[in-house]
C-alpha positions as CSV (number, residue, x, y, z in Angstrom):
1,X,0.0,0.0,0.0
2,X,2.7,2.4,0.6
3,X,4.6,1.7,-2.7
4,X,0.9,2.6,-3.9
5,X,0.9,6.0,-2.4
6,X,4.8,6.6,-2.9
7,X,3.7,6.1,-6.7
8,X,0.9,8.5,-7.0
9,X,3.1,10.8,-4.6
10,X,6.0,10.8,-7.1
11,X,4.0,11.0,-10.6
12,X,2.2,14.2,-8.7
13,X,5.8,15.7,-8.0
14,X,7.1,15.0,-10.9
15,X,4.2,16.9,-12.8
16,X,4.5,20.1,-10.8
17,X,8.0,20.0,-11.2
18,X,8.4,19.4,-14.5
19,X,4.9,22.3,-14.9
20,X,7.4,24.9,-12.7
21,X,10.2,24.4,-15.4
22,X,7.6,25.1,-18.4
23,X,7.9,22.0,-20.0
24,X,6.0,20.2,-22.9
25,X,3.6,17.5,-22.7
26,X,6.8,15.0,-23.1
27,X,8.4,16.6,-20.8
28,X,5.8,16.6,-17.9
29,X,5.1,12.5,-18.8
30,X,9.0,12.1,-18.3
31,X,9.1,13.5,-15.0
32,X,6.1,11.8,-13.6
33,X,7.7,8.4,-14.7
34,X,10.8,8.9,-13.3
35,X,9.4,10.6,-10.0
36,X,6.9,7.7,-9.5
37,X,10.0,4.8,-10.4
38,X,12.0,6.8,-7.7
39,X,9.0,7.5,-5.1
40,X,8.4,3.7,-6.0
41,X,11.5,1.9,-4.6
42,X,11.6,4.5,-2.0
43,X,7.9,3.3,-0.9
44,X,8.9,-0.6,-1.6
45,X,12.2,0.1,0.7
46,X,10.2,1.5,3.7
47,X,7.6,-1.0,3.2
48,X,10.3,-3.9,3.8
49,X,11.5,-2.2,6.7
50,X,8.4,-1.6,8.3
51,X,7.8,-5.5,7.7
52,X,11.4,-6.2,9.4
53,X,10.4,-3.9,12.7
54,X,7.0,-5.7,13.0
């Protein structure tokens, strides 16, 4: 569930970043895939740990 949110989380960021820097259409797809990939493993790493410590 967190890798879930951490995806959504990430495509949003990436689409306000990549709207801030006045890109193209292309350009704003780009970031949200790369945001949500990163925001992705970062959600699927705290999810494992949080599975470890319970």
């Amino acid at each position: 569930m967190i890798v879930l949110a951490a995806l959504a989380l990430g495509a949003l960021a990436g689409f306000t970043h990549a709207r801030r820097r006045n890109g193209n259409t292309l350009d704003k797809l780009q970031y949200m895939a790369v945001y949500a990939m990163i925001f992705a493993v970062i959600g699927l790493f705290a999810t494992i740990a949080l599975e470890k410590m319970l």
